[in-house]
C-alpha positions as semicolon CSV with decimal commas, in nm:
position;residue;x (nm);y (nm);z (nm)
1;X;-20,011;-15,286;-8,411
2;X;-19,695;-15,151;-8,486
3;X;-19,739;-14,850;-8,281
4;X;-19,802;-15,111;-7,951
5;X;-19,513;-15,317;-8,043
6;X;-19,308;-15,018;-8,008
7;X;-19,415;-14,909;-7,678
8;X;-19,395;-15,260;-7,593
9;X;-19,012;-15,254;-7,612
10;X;-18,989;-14,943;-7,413
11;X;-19,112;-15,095;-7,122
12;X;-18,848;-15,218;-6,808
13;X;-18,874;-15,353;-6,521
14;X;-19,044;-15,083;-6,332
15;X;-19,234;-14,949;-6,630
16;X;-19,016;-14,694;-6,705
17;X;-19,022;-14,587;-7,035
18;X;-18,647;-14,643;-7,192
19;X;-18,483;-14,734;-7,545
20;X;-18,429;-14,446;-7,818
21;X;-18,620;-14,504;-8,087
22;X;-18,935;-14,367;-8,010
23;X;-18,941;-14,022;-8,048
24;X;-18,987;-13,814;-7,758
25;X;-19,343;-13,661;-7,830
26;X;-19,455;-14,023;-7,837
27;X;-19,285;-14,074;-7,546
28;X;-19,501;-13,769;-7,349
29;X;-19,826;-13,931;-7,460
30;X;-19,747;-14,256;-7,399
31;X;-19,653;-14,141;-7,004
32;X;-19,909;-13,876;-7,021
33;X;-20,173;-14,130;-7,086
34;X;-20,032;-14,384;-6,780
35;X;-20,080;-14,090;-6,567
36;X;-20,468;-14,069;-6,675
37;X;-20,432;-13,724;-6,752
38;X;-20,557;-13,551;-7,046
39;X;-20,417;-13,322;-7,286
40;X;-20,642;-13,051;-7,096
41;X;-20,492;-13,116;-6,827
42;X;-20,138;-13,205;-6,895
43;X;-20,119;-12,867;-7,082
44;X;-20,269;-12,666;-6,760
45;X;-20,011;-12,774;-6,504
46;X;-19,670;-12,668;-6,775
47;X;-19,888;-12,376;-6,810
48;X;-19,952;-12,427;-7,208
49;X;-20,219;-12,489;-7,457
50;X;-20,386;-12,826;-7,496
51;X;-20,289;-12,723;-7,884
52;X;-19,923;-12,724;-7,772
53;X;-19,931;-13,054;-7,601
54;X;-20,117;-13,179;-7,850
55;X;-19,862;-13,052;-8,176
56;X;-19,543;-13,161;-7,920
57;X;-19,694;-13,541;-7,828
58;X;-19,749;-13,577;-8,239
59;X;-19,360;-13,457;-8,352
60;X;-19,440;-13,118;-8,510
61;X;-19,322;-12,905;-8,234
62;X;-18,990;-13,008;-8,088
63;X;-18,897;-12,966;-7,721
64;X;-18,551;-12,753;-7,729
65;X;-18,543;-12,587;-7,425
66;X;-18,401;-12,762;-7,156
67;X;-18,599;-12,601;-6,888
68;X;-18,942;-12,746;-7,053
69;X;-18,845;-13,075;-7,060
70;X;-18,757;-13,033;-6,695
71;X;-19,077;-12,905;-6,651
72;X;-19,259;-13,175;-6,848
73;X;-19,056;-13,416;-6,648
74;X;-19,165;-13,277;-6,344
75;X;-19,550;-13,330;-6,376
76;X;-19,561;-13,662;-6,577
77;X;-19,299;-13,759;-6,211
78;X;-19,011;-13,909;-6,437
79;X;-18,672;-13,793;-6,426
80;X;-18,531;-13,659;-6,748
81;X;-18,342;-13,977;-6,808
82;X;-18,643;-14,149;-6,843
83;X;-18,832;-13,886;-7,058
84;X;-18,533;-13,899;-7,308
85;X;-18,472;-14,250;-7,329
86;X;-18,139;-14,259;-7,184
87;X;-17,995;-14,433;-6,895
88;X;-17,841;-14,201;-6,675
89;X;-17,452;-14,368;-6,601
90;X;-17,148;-14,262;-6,651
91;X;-16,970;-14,420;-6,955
92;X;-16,712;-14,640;-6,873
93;X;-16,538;-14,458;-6,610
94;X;-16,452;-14,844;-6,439
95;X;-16,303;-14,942;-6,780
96;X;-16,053;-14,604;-6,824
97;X;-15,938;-14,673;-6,459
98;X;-15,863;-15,067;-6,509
99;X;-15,696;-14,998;-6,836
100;X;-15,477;-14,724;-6,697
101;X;-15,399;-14,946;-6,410
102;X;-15,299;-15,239;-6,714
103;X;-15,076;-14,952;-6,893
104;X;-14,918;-14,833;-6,577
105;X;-14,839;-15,227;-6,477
106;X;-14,709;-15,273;-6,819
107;X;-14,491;-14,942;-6,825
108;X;-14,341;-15,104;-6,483
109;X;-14,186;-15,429;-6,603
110;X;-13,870;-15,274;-6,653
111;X;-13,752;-15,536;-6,952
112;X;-13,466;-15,344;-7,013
113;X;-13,308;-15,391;-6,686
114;X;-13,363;-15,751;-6,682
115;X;-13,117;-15,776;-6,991
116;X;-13,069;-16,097;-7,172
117;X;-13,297;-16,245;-6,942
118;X;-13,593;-16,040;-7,122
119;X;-13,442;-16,096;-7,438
120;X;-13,486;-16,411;-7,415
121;X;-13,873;-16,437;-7,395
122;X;-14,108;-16,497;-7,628
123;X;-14,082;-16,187;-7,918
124;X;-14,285;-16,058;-8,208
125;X;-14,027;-16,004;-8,536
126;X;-13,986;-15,648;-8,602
127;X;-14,211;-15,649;-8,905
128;X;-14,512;-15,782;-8,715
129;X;-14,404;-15,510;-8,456
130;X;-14,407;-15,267;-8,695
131;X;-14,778;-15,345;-8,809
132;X;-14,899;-15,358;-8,447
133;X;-14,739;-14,980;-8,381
134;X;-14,901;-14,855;-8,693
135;X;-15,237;-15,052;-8,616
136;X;-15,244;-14,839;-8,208
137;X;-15,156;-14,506;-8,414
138;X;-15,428;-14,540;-8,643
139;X;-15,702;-14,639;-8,381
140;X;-15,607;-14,357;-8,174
141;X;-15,614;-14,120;-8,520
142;X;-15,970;-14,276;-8,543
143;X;-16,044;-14,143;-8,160
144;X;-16,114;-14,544;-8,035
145;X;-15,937;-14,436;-7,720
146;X;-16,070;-14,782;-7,535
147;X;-15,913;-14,999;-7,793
148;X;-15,592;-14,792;-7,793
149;X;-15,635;-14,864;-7,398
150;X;-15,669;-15,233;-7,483
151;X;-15,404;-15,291;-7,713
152;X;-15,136;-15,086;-7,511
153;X;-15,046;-15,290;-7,219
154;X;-14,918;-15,615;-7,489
155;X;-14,747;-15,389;-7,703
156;X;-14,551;-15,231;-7,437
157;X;-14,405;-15,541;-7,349
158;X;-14,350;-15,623;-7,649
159;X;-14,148;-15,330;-7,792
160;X;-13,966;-15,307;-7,473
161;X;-13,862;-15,662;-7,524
162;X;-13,784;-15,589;-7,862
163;X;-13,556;-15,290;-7,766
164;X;-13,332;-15,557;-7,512
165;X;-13,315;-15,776;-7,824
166;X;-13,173;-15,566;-8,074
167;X;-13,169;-15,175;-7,930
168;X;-13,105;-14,997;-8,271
169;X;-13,383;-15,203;-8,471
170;X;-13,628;-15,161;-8,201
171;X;-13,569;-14,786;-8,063
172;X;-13,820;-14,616;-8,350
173;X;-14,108;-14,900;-8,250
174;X;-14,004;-14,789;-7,862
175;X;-14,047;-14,438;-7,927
176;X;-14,352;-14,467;-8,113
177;X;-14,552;-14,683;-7,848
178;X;-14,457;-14,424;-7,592
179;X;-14,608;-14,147;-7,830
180;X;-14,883;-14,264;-7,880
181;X;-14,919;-14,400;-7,532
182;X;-14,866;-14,053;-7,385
183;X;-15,123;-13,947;-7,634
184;X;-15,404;-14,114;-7,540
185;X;-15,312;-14,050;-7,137
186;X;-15,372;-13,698;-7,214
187;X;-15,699;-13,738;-7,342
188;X;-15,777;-13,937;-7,001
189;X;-15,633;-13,640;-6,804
190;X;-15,401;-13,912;-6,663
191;X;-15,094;-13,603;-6,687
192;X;-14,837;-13,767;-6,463
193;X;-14,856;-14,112;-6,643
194;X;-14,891;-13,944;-6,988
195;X;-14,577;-13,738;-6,863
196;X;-14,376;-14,098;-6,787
197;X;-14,467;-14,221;-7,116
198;X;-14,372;-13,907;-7,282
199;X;-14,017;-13,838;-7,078
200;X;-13,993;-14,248;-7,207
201;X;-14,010;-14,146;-7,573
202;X;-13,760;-13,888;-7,548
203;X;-13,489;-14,089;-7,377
204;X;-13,525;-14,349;-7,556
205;X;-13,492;-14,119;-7,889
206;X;-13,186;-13,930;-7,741
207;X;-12,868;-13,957;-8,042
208;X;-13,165;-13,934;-8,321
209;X;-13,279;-13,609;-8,398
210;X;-13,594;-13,680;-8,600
211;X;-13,713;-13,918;-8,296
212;X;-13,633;-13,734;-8,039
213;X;-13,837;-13,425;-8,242
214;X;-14,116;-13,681;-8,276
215;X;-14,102;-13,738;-7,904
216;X;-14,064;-13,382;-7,815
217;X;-14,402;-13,315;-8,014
218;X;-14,579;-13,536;-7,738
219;X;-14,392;-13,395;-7,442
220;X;-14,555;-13,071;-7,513
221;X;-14,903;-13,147;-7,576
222;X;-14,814;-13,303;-7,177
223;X;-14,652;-12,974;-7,061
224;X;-14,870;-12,761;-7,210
225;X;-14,970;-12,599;-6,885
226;X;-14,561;-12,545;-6,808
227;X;-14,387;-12,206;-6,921
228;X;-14,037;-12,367;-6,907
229;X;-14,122;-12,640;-7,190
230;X;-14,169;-12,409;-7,463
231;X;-13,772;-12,388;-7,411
232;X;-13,772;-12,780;-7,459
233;X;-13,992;-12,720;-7,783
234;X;-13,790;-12,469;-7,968
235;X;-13,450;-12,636;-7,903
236;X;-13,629;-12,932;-8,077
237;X;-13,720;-12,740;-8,344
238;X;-13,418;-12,562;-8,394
239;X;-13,194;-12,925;-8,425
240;X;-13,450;-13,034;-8,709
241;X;-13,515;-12,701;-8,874
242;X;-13,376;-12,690;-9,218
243;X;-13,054;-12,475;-9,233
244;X;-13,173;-12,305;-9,538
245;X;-13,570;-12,138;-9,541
246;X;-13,652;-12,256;-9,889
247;X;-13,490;-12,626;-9,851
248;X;-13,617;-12,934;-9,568
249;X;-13,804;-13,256;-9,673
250;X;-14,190;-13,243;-9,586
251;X;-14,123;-13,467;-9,300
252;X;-13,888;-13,231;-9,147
253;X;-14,100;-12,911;-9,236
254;X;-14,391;-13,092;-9,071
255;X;-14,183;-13,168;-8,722
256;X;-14,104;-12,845;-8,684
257;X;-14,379;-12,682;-8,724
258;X;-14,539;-12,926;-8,485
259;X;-14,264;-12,825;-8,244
260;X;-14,347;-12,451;-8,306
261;X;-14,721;-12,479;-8,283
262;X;-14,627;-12,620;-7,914
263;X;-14,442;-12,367;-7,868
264;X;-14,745;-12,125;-7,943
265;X;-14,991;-12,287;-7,748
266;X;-14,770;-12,293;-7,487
267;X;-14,704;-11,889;-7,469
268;X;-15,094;-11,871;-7,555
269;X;-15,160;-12,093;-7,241
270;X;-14,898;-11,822;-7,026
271;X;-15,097;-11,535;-7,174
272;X;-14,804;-11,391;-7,400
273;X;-14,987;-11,303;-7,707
274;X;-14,740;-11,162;-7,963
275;X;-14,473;-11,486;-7,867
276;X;-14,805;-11,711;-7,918
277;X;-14,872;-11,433;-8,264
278;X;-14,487;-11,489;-8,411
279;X;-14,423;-11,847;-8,338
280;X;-14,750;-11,961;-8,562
281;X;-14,646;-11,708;-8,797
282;X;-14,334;-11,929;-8,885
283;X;-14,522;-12,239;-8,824
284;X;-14,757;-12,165;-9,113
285;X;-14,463;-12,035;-9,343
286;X;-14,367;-12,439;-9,315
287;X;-14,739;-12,551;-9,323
288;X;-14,777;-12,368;-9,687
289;X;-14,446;-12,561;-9,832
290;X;-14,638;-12,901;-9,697
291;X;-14,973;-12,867;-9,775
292;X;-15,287;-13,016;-9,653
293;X;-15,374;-13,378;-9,659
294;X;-15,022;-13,522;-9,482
295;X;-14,932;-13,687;-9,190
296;X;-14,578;-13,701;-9,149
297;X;-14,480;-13,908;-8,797
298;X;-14,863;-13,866;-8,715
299;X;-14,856;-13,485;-8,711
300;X;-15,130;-13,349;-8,956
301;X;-14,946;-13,091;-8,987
302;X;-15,054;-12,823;-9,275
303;X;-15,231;-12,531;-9,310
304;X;-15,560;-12,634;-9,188
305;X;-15,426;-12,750;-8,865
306;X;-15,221;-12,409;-8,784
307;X;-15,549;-12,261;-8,854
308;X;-15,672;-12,479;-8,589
309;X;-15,413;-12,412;-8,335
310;X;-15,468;-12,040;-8,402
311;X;-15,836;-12,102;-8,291
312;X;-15,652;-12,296;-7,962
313;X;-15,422;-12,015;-7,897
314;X;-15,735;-11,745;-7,866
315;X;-15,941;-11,941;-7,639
316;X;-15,648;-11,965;-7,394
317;X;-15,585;-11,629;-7,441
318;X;-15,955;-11,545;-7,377
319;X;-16,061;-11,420;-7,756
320;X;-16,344;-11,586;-7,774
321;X;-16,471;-11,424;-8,098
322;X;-16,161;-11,435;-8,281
323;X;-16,103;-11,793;-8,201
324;X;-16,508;-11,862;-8,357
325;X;-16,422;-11,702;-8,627
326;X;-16,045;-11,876;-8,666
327;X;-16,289;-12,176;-8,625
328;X;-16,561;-12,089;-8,899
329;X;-16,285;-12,008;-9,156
330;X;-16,067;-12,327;-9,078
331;X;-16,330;-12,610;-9,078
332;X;-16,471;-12,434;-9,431
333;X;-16,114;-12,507;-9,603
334;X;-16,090;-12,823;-9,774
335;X;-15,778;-12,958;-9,560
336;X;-16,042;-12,957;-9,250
337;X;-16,156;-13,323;-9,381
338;X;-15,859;-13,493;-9,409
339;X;-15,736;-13,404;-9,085
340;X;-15,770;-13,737;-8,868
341;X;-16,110;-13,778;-8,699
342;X;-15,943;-13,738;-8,335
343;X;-15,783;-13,406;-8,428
344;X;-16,079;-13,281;-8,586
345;X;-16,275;-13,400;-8,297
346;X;-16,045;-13,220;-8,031
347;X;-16,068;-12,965;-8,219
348;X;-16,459;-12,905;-8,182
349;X;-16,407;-12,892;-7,816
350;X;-16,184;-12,631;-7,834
351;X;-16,486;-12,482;-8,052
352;X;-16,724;-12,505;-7,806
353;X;-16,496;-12,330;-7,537
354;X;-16,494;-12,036;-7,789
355;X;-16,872;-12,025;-7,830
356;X;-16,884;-12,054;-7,450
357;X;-16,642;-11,778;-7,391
358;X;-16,838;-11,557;-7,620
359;X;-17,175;-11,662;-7,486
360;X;-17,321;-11,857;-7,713
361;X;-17,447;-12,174;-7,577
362;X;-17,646;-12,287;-7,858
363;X;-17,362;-12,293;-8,116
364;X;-17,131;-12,469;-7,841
365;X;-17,387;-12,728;-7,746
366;X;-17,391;-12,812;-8,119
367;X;-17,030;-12,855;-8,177
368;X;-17,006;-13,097;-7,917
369;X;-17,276;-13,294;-8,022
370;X;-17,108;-13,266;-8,399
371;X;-16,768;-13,385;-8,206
372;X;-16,980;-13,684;-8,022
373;X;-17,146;-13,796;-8,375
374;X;-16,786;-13,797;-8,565
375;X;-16,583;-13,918;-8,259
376;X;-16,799;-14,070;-7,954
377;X;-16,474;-14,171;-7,775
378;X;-16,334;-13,803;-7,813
379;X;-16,663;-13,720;-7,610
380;X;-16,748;-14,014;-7,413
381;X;-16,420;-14,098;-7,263
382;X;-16,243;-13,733;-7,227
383;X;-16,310;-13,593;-6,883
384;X;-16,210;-13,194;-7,020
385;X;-16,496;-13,285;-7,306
386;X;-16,766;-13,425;-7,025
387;X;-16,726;-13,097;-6,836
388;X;-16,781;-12,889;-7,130
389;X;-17,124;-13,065;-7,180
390;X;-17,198;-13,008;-6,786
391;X;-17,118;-12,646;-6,848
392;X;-17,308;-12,612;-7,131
393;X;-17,640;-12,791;-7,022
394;X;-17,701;-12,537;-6,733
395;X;-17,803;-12,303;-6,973
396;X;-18,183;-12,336;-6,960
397;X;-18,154;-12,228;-7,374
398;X;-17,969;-12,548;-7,428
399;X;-18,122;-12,766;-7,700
400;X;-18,242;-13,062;-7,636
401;X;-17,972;-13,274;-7,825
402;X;-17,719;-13,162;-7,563
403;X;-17,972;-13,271;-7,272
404;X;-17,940;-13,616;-7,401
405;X;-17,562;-13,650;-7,441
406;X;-17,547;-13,529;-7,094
407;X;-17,753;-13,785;-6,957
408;X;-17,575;-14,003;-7,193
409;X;-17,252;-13,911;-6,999
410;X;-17,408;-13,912;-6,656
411;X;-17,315;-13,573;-6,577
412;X;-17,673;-13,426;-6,514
């Protein structure tokens, strides 16, 4: 009985077979058997035993290869979105675009040339402020890119407002909201927004050195691709370096070496390898004297995380192997799991371009599907992410695993 209840609920409409709980072997029998064909004959059209059918439809052989379940899907006349359980849409590609549209609105009103007029509306006190910044830094740090979305728009307005009001109380909430607003466009690939937002944070930071090095750290993960802002990051780095090598709070350590890891993966992206080489050499000098575990004005920086950027830096210079094994060594070390869950998650699909680079499918295709079960959103929601998995499911060796999140993504 409880084997027909469960088939029950994987009926729809049509008579499809959909839902994810039944395993996929059960799900081959259960189609097999509306086809009226038997194992005999199932198994002689895919060319295999009845043996094989017989071990795959009862769960102790598992399908990896993506070109089997193709062909499976092919003669029970299902598409592979079916076979898998998986509806085969795109994941809230109409929900990015209307939240952009909300931030962009939002990043228009302009409260700051409407003066005392502005000031005048209806504001949140600067503590509450302060708890709403923090609250949008920490869901982005968790990789819940469509709540960041959601909360953006409201707290735009309201730091904005909050900056007419009183300008030197409300500049650090201002510069923060554009961080992490520039942030999060980046991971949408929405560049010349996230560049506004970021350009935003360093104005408005201009006369403070540790904000506008705060800003500057954003401004470069949005210019990565430009040879001219590794200028922009240094010059930052140099007005908050410590004058003397053995003094500088953690906080100031941890800025610049942001600043110079931007720097690095800036050269890396331009191809100069020893710049890329010297810059992280001084950016894990600082990264020693902070430790692992920190993150001072949301920078994880340690370490662990230069280790990471070294792993960055080799798949833009196309080292593939080095940058696996810059990979292997860095997510062993103990700092790896207290990074944030969105930096360990971006992280994995810089991973998977290493494994790619150095043709290894199998390990990339599990890397992403490590980053999708830590940080869906990192996956789901980043279009650089959703053409690594198109990439990688070509590969007829594929497993299985990345077959689903692709269908999951709607880009097969």
């Amino acid at each position: 009985m409880r084997s027909t209840r469960r088939l029950g609920r994987c009926r729809s409409g049509g008579g499809a077979v959909t839902g994810d709980h039944l395993p996929i072997g059960r799900r081959v029998a259960y189609l097999r058997a509306r086809r009226k064909m038997s194992q005999q004959s199932f198994a002689d059209r895919l060319g295999k035993s009845k043996s094989w059918v017989d071990k795959v439809e009862r769960g102790v052989r598992s399908l990896e290869r993506v070109s089997t379940i193709r062909d499976i899907a092919a003669v029970l006349r299902v598409d592979t979105a079916a076979l898998l359980g998986r509806d085969a849409r795109p994941v809230g590609a109409g929900e990015r675009i209307e939240g952009v549209v909300r931030i962009r609105a939002a990043m228009s009103t302009y409260e700051m040339a409407l003066g005392s007029q502005a000031a005048n509306r209806n504001f949140l006190p600067a503590d509450r402020l302060a708890r709403q910044v923090e609250h949008a830094w920490t869901t982005f740090q968790h990789a819940r890119y469509p709540e960041v979305v959601e909360l953006l728009p409201r707290l735009l307005i309201d730091v904005q407002r909050a900056h007419v009001r009183n300008p030197e109380v409300g500049r650090a909430a201002l510069v923060e909201v554009y961080r992490v607003t520039a942030s999060v466009l980046v991971k949408l690939n929405e560049a010349t927004l996230a560049w506004l937002a970021a350009d935003r944070a360093m104005s408005s930071a201009m006369g403070d050195r540790v904000l506008v090095a705060a800003a500057a750290v954003q401004l470069g993960q949005v210019l990565r691709a430009s040879a001219r802002a590794r200028t922009v990051m240094l010059a930052a780095a140099y007005q908050i370096a410590p004058g003397d090598g053995d003094e500088g709070t953690p906080s100031e350590l941890s800025l610049c070496g942001s600043l110079l890891v931007q720097a690095a993966l800036i050269a890396a992206r331009s191809g100069d390898d020893r710049t890329t080489a010297d810059l992280l050499h001084d950016a894990a000098g600082m990264a020693a004297r902070v430790g692992d575990g920190h993150d001072h004005h949301r920078t994880g920086f340690g370490p662990t995380a230069v280790e990471l950027a070294r792993a960055a830096a080799a798949v833009d210079l196309g080292n593939g192997a080095d940058a696996v094994g810059l990979h292997r060594t860095a997510t062993a070390r103990e700092g790896w799991r207290w990074l944030p869950l969105e930096h360990r998650a971006a992280h994995l699909l810089d991973a998977a371009r290493a494994y790619l680079q150095s043709g290894d499918s199998i390990n990339a295709a599990r890397v992403l599907v490590q980053a999708d079960r830590i940080a869906p959103a990192e996956v789901r929601h980043r279009p650089a992410a959703r053409d690594l998995v198109a990439l990688v499911v070509r590969d007829s060796d594929a497993p299985a695993t990345i077959v689903q999140l692709a269908i999951r993504l709607g880009v097969v």
